[in-house]
C-alpha positions as CSV (number, residue, x, y, z in Angstrom):
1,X,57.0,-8.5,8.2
2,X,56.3,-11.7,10.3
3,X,60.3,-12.2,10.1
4,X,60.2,-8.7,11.7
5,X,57.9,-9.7,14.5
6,X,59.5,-12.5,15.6
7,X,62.3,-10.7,16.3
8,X,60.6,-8.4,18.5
9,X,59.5,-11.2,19.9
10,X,62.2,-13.0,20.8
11,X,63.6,-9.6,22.6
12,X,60.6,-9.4,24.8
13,X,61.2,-12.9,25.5
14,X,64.3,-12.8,27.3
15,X,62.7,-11.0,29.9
16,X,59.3,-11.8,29.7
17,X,56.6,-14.1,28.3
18,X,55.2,-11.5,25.8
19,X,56.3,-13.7,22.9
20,X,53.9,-16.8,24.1
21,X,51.1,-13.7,24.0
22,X,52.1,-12.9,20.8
23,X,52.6,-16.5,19.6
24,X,49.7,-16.8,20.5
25,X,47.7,-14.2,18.9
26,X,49.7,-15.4,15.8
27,X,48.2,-18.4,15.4
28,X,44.4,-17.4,15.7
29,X,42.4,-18.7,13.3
30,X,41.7,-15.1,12.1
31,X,45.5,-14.3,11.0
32,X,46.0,-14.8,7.2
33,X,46.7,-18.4,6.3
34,X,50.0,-16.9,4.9
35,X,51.4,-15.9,7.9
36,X,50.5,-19.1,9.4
37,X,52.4,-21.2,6.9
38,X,55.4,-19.0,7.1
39,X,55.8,-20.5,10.3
């Protein structure tokens, strides 16, 4: 799944700065600690 995201992330990247929102969102302390280690 977060493979997945990142992706999409990286797509919206290229023409905007949605990944950095999404980044960011990802690394709130209120995602899973699993996720966060992933990365």
């Amino acid at each position: 799944m977060l493979k997945f995201l990142a992706k999409v992330a990286e797509k919206y990247a290229k023409s905007t700065n949605t990944a950095c929102v999404v980044w960011s969102i990802f690394h709130q302390p209120k995602m899973p600690a699993s996720l966060v280690k992933k990365d």
